[in-house]
Backbone as JSON Lines, residues from 0, in Angstrom:
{"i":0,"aa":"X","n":[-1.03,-2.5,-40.02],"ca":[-1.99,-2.29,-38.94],"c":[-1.91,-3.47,-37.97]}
{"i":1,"aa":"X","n":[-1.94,-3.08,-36.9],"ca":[-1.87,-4.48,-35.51],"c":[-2.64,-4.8,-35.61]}
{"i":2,"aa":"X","n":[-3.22,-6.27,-35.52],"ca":[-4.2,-7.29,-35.14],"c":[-4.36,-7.04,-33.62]}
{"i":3,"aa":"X","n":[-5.71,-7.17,-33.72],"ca":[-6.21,-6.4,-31.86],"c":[-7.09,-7.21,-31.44]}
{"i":4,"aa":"X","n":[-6.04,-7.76,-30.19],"ca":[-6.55,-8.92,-29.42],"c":[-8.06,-7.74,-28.12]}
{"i":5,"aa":"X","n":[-9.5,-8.69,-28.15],"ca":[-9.91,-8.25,-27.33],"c":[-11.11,-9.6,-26.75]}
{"i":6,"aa":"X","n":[-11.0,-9.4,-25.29],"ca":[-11.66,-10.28,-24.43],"c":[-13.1,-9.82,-24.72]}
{"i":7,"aa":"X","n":[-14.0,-10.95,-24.87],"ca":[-15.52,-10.23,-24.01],"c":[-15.98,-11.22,-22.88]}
{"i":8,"aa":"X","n":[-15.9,-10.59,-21.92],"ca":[-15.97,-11.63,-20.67],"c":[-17.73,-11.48,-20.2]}
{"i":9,"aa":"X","n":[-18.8,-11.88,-20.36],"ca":[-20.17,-11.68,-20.06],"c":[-20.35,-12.58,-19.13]}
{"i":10,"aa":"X","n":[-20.78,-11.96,-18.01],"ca":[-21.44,-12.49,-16.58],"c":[-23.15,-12.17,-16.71]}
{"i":11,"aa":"X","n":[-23.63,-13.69,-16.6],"ca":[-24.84,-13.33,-16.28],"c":[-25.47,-15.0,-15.89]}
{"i":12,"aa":"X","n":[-26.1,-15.25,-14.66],"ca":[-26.1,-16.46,-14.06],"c":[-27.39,-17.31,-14.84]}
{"i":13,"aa":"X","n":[-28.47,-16.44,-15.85],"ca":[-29.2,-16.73,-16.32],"c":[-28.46,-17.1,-17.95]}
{"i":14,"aa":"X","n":[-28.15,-16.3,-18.54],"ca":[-27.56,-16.63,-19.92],"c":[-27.05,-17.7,-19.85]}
{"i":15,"aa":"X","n":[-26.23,-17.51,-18.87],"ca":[-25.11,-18.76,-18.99],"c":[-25.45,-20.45,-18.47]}
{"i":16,"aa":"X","n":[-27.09,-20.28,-17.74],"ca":[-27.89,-21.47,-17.9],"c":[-28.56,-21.52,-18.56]}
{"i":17,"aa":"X","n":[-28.69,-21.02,-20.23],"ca":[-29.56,-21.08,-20.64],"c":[-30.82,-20.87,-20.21]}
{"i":18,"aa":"X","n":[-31.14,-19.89,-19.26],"ca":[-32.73,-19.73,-19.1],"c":[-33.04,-18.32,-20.42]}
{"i":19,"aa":"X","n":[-32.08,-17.73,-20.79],"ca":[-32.31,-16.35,-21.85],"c":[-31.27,-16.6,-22.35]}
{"i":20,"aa":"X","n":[-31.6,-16.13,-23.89],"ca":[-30.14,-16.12,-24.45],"c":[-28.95,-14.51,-24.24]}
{"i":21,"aa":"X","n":[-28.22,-14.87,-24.67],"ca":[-27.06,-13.52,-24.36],"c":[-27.09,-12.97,-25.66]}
{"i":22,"aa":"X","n":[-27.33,-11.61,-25.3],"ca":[-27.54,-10.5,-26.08],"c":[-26.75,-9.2,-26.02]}
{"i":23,"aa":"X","n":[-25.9,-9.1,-25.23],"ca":[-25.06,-8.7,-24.89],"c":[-23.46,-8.21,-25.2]}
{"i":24,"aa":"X","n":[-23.02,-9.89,-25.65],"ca":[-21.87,-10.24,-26.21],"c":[-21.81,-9.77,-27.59]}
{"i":25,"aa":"X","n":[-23.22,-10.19,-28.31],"ca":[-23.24,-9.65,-29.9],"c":[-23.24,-8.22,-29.91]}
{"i":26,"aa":"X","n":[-23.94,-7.41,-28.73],"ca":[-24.0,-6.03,-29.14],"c":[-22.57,-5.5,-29.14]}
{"i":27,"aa":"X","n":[-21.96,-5.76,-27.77],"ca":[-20.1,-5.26,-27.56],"c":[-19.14,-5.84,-28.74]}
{"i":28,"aa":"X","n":[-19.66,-6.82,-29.62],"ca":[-18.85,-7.13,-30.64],"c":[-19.21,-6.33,-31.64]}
{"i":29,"aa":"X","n":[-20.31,-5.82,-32.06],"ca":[-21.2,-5.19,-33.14],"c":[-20.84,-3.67,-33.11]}
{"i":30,"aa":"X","n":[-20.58,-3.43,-31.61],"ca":[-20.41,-1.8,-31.5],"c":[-18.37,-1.7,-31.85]}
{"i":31,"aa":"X","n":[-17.53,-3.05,-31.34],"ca":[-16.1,-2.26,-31.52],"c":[-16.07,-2.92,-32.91]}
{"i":32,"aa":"X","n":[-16.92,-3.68,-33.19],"ca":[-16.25,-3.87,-35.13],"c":[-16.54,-2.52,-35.87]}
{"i":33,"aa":"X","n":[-17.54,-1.64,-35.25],"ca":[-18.15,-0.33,-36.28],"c":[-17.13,0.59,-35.61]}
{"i":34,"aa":"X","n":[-16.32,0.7,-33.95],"ca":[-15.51,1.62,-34.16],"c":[-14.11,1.27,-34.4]}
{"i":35,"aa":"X","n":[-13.27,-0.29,-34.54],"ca":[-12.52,-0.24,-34.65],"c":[-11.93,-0.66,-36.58]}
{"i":36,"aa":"X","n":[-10.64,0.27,-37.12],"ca":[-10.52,-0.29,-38.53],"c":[-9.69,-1.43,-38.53]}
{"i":37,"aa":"X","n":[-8.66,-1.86,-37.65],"ca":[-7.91,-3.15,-37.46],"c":[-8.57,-4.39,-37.65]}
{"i":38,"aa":"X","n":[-7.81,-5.28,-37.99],"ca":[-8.66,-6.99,-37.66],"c":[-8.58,-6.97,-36.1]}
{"i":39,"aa":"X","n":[-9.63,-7.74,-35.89],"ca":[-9.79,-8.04,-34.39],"c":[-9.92,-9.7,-33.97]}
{"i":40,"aa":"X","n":[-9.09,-10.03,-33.07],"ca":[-9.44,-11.67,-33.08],"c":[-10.1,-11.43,-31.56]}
{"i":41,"aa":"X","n":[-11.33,-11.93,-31.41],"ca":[-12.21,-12.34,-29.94],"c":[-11.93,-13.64,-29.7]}
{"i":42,"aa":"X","n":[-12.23,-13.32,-27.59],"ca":[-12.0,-14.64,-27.21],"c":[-13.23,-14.08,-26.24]}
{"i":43,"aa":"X","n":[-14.49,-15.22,-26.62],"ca":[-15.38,-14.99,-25.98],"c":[-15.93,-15.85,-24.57]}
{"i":44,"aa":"X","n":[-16.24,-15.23,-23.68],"ca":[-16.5,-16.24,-22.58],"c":[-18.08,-15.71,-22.39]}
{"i":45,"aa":"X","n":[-18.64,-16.89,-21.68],"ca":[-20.13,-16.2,-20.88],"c":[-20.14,-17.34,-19.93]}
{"i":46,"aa":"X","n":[-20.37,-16.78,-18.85],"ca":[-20.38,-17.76,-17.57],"c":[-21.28,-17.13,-16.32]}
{"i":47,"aa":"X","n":[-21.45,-17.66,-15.16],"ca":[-22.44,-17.23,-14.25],"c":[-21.61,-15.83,-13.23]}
{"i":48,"aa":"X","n":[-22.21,-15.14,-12.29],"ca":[-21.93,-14.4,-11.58],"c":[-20.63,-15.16,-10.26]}
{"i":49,"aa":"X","n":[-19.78,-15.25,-10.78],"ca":[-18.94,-16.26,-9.64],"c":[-17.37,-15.41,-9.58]}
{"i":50,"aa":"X","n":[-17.21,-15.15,-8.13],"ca":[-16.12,-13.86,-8.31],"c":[-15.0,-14.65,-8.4]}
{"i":51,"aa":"X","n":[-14.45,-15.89,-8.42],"ca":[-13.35,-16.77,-8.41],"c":[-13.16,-17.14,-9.84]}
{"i":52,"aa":"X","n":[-14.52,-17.54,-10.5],"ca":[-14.21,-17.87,-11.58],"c":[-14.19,-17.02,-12.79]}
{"i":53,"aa":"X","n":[-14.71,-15.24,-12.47],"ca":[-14.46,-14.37,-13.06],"c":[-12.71,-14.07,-13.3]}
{"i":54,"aa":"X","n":[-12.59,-13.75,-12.0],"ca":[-10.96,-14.07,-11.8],"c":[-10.29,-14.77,-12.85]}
{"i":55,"aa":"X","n":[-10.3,-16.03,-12.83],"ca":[-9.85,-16.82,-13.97],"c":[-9.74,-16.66,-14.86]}
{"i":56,"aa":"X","n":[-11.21,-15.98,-15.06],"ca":[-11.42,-15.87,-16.86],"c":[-10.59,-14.41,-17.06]}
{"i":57,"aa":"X","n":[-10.35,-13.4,-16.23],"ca":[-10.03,-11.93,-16.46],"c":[-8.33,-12.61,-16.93]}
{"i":58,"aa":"X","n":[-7.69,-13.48,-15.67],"ca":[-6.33,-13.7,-15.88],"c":[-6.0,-14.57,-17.16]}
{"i":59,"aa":"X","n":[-7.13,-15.54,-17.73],"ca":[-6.9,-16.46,-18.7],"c":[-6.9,-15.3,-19.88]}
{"i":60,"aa":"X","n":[-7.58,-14.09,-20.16],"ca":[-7.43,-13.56,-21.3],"c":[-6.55,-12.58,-21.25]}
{"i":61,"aa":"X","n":[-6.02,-11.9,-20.07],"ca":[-4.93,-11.08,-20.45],"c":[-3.53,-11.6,-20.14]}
{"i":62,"aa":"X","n":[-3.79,-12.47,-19.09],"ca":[-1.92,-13.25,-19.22],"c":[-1.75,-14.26,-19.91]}
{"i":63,"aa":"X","n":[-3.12,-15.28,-20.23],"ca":[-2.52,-15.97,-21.0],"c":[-2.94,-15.73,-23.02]}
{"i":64,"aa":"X","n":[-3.56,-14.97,-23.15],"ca":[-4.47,-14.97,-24.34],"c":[-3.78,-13.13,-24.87]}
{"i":65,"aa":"X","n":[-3.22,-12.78,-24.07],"ca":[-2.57,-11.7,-24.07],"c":[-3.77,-10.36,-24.64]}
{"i":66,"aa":"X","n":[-4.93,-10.38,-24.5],"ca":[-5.79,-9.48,-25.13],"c":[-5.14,-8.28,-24.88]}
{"i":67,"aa":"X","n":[-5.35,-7.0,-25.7],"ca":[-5.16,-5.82,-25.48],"c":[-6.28,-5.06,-24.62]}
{"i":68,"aa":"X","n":[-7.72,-5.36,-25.02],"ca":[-8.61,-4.93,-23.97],"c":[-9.69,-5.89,-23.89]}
{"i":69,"aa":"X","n":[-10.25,-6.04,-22.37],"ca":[-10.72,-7.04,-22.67],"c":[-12.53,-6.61,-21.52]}
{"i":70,"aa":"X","n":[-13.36,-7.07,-21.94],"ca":[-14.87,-5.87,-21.72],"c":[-15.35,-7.19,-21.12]}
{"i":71,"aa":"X","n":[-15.81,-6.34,-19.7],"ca":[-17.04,-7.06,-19.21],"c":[-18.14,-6.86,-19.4]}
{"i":72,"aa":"X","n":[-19.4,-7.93,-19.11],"ca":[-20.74,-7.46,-19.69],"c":[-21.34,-8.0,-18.4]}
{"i":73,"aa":"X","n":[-22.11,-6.93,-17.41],"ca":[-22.94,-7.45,-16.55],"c":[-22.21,-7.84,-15.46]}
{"i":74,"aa":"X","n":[-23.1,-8.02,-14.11],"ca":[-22.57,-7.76,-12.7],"c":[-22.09,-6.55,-12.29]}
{"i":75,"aa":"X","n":[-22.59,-5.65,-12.72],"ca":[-22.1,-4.45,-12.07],"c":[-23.13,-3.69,-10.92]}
{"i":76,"aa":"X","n":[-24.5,-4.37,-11.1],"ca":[-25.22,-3.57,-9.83],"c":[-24.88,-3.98,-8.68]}
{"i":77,"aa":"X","n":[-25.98,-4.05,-7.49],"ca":[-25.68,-3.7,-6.02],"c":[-26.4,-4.8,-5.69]}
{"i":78,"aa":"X","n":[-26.64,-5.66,-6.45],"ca":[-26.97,-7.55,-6.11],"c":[-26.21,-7.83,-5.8]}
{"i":79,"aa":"X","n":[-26.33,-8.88,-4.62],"ca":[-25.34,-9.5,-4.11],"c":[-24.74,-10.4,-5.3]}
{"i":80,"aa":"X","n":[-24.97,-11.0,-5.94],"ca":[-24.51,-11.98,-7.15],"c":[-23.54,-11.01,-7.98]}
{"i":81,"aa":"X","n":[-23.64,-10.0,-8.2],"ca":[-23.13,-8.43,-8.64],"c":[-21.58,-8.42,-8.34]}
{"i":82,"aa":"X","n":[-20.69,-9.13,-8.55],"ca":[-18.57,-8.86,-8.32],"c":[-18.2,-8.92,-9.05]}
{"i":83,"aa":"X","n":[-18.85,-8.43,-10.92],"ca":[-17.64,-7.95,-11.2],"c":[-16.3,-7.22,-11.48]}
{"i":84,"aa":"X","n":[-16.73,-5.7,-10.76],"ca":[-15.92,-4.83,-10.22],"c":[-15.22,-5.21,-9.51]}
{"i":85,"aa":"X","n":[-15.29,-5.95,-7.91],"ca":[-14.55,-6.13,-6.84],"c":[-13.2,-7.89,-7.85]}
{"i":86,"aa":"X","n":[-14.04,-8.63,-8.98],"ca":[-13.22,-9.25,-9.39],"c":[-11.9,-8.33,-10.45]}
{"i":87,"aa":"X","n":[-12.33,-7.25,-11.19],"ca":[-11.7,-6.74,-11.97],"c":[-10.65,-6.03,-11.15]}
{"i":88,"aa":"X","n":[-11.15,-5.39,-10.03],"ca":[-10.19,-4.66,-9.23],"c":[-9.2,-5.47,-8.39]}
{"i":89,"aa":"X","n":[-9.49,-6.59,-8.71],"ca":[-9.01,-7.87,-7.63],"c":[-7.43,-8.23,-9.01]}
{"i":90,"aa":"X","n":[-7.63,-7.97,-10.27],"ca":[-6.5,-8.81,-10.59],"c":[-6.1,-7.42,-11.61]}
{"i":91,"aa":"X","n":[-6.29,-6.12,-11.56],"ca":[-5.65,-4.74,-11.74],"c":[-4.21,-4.62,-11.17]}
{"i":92,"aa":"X","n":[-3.46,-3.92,-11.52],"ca":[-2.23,-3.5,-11.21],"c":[-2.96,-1.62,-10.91]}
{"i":93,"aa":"X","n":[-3.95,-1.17,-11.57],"ca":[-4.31,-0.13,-11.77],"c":[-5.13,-0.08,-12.14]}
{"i":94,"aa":"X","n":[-6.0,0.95,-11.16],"ca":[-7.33,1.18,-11.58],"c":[-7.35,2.61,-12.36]}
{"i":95,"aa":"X","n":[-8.45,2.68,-12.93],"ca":[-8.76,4.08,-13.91],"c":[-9.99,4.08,-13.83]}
{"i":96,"aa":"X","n":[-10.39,5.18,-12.58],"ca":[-11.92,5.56,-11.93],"c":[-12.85,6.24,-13.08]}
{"i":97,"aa":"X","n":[-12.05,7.14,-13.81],"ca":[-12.49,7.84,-14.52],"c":[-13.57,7.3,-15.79]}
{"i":98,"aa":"X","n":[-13.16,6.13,-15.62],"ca":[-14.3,5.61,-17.24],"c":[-15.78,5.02,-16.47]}
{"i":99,"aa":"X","n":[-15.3,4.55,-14.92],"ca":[-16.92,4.81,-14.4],"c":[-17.57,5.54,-13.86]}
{"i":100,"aa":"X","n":[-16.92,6.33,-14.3],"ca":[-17.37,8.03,-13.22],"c":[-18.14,8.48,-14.81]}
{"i":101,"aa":"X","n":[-17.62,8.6,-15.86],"ca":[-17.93,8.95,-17.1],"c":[-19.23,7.84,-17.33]}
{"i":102,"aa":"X","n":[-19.37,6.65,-17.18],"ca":[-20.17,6.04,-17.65],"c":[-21.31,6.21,-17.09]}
{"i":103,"aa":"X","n":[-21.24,6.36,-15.49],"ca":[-22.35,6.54,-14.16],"c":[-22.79,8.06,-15.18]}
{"i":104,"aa":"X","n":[-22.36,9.26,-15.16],"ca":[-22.91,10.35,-15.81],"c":[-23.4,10.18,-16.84]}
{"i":105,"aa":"X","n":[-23.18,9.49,-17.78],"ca":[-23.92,9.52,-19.36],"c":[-25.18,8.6,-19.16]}
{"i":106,"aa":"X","n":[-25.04,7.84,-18.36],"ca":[-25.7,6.98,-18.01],"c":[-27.05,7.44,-17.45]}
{"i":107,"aa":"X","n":[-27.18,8.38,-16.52],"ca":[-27.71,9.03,-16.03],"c":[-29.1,9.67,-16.76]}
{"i":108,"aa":"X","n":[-28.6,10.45,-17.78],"ca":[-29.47,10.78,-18.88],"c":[-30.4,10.15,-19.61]}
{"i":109,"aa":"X","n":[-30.19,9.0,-18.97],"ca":[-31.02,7.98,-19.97],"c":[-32.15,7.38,-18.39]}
{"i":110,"aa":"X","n":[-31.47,7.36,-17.4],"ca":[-32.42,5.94,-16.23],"c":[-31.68,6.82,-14.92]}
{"i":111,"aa":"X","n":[-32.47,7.12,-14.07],"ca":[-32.4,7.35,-13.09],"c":[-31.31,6.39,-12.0]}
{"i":112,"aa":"X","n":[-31.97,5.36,-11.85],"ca":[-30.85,4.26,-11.64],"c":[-29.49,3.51,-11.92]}
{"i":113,"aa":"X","n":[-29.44,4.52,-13.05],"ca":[-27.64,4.43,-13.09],"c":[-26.82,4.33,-12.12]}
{"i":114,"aa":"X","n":[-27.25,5.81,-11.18],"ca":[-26.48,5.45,-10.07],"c":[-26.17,4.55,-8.86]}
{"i":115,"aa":"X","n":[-26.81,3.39,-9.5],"ca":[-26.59,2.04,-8.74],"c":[-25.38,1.42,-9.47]}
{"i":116,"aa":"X","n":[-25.23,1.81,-10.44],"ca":[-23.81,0.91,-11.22],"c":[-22.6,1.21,-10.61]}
{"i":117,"aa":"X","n":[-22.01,-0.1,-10.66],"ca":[-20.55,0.32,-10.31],"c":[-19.16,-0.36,-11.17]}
{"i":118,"aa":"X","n":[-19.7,0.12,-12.21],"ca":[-18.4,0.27,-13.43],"c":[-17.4,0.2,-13.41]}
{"i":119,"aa":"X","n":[-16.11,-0.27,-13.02],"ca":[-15.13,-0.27,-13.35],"c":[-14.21,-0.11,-14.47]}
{"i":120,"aa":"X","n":[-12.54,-0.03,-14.19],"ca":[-11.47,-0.12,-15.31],"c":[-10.35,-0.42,-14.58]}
{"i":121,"aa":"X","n":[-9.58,-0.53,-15.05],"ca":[-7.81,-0.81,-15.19],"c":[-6.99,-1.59,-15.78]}
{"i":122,"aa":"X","n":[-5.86,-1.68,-15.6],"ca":[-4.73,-2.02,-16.4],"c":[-3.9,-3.16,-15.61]}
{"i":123,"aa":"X","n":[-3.8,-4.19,-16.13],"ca":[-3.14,-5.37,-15.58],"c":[-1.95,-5.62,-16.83]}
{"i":124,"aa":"X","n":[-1.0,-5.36,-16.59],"ca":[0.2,-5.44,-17.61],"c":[-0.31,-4.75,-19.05]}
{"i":125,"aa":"X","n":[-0.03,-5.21,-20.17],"ca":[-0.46,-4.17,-21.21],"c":[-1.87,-4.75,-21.76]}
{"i":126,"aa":"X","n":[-2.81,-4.53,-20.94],"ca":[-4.12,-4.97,-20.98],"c":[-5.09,-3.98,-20.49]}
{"i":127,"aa":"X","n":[-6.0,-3.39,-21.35],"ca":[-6.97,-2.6,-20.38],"c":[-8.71,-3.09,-20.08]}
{"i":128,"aa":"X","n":[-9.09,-3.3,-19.03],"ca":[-10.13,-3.66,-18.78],"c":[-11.26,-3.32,-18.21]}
{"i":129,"aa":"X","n":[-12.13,-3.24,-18.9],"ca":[-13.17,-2.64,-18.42],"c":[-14.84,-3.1,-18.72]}
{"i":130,"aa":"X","n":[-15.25,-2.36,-17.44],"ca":[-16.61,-3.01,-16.99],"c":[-17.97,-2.63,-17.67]}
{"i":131,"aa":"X","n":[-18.7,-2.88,-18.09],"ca":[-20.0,-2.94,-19.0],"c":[-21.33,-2.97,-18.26]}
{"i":132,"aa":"X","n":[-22.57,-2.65,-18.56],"ca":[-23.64,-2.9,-18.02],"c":[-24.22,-4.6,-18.68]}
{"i":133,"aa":"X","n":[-24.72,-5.17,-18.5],"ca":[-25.03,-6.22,-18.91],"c":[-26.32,-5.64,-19.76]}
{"i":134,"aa":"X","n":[-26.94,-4.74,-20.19],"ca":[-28.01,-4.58,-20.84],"c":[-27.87,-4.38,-22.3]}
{"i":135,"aa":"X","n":[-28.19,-4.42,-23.45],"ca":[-27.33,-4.66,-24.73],"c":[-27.5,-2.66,-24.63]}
{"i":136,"aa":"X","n":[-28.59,-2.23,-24.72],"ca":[-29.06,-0.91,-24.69],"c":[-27.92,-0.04,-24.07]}
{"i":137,"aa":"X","n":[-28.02,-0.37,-22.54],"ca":[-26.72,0.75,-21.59],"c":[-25.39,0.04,-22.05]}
{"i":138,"aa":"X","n":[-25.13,-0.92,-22.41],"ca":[-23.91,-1.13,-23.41],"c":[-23.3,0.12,-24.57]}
{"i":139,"aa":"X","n":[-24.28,-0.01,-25.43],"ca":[-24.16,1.23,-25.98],"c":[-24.12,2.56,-25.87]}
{"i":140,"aa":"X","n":[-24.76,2.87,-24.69],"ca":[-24.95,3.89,-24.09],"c":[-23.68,4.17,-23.15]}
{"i":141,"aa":"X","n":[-22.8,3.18,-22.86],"ca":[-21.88,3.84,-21.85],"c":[-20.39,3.52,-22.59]}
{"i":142,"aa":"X","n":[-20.41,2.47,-23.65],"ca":[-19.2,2.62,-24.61],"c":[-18.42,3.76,-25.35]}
{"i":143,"aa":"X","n":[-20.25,4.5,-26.05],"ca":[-19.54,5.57,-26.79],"c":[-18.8,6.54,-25.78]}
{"i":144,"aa":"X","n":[-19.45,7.02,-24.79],"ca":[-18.53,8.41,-24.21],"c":[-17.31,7.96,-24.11]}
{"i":145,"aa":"X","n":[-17.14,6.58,-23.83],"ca":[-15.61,6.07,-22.92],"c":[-14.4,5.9,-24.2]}
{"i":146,"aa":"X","n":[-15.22,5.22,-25.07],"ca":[-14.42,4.22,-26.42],"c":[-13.45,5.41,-26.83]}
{"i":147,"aa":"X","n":[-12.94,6.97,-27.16],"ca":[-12.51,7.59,-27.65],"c":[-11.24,7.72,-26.92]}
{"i":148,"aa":"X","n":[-11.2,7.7,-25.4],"ca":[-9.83,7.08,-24.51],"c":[-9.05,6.33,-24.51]}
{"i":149,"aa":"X","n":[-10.18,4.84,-25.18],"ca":[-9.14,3.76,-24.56],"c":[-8.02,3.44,-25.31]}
{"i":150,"aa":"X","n":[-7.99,3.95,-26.3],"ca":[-6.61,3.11,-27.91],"c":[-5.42,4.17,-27.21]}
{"i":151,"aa":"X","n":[-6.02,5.49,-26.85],"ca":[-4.76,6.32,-26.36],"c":[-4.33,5.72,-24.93]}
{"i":152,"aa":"X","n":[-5.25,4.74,-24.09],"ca":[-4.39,4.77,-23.05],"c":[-3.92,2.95,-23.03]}
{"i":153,"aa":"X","n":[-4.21,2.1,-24.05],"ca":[-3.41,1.29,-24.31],"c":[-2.27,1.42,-25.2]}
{"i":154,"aa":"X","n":[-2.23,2.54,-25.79],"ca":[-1.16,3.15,-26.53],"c":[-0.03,3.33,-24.83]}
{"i":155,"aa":"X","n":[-0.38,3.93,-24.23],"ca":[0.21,4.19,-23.18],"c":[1.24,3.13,-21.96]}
{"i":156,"aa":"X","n":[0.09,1.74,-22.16],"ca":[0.43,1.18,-21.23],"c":[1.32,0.09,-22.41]}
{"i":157,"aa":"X","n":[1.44,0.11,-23.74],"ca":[2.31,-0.82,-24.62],"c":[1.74,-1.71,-25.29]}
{"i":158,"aa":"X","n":[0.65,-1.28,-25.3],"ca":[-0.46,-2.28,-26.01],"c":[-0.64,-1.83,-27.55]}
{"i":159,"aa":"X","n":[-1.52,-2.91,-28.1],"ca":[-1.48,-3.04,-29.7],"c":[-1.85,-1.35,-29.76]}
{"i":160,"aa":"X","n":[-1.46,-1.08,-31.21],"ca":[-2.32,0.49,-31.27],"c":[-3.61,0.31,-32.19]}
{"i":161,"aa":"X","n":[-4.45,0.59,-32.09],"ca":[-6.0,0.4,-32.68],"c":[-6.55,1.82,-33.12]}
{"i":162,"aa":"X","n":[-6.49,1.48,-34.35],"ca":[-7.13,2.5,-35.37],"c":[-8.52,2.68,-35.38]}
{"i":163,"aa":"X","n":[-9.06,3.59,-34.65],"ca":[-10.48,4.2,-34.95],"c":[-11.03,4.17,-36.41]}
{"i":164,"aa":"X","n":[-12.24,4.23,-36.39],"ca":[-13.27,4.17,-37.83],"c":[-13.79,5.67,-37.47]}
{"i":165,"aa":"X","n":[-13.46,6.17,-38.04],"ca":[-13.99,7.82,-38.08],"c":[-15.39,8.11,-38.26]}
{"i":166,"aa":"X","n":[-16.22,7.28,-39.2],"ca":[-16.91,7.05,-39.3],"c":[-18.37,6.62,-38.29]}
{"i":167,"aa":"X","n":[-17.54,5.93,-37.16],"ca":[-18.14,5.89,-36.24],"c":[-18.57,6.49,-35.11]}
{"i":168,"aa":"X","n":[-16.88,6.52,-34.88],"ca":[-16.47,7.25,-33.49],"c":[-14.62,7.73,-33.7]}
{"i":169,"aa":"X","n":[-15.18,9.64,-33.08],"ca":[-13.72,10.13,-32.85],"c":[-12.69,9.79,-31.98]}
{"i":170,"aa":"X","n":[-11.82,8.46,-32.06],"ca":[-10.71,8.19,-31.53],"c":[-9.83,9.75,-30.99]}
{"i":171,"aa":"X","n":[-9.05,9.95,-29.78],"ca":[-8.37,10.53,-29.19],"c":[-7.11,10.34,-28.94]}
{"i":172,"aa":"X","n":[-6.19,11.21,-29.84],"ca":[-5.09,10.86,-29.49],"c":[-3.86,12.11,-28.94]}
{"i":173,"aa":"X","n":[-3.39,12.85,-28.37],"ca":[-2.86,14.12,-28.45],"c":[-1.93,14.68,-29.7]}
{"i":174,"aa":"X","n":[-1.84,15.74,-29.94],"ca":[-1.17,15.57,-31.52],"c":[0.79,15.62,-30.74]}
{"i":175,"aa":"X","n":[0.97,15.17,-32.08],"ca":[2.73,14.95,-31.76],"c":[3.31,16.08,-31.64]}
{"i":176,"aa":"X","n":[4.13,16.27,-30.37],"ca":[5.06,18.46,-30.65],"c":[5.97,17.77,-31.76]}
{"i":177,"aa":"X","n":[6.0,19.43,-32.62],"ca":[6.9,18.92,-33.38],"c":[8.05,19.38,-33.52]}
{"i":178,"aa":"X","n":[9.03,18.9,-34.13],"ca":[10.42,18.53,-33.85],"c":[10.86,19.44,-34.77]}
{"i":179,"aa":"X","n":[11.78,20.04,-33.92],"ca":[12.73,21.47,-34.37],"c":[14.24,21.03,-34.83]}
């Protein structure tokens, strides 16, 4: 089984001065240890709302730390302090609309104001990345619909392959044609 490198990159200008603690980071670690069966090594960051130094941190874990996927937590509303979409889309080779189009809808069901989020994804070499609500609650709430995609589409782009916990959550994979 591959060892599965994954980033948690948490933006939040308060956590990261210590005025609240981060609650956040533990939930996105708590939710892929229950769906993933691989070892997982984290490289955790938490830092303030800063679109330069988001940057950094997105490029420090997938070019140099080589993560397979690597999750933001927070900055995704329509606050000005709010880039980390425009940073994620800033160091993408490829975006993949579809996991915040999916997240904005599930999302929905729960808070009216979802549709202020602006969620992101994509793929920067064999890395997939994607954007989070900073709330530990809509964390959970917008992982599960998405989480069943992503092992098939880092499977795709050459990334580690990551074994689902069935138990948790139904991983997606297409079945193999078979060979005549």
């Amino acid at each position: 089984m591959d060892i599965i490198k994954i980033g948690i990159l948490t933006l939040s200008d308060r956590a990261s001065s210590g005025i609240y603690e981060d609650k956040a980071t533990a939930e996105v670690e708590r939710i892929l240890n229950s769906y993933i069966k691989n070892e997982i090594i984290y490289f955790k960051e938490l830092i303030p709302d800063d679109y330069d130094l988001i940057i950094k941190k997105l490029l420090y874990l997938v070019d140099e730390k080589e993560c397979d996927l690597v999750i933001t937590s927070g900055g995704t509303g329509p606050a000005l302090r709010d880039v980390t979409p425009e940073a994620t889309e800033a160091v993408c080779d490829k975006l993949m609309p579809g996991f915040g189009e999916l997240m904005r809808l599930e999302s929905l069901k729960f808070v009216p104001t979802a549709i202020l989020s602006r969620q992101s994804a994509g793929i920067r070499n064999k890395s997939f990345i994607i954007n989070l609500p900073g709330n530990p609650k809509a964390i959970a709430e917008c992982l599960e619909p998405v989480f069943p995609a992503i092992p098939y589409c880092i499977d795709l782009i050459g990334g580690a392959y990551i074994e689902g916990n069935d138990e948790a959550i139904q991983v997606f994979r297409p079945k193999k044609k078979c060979q005549n």
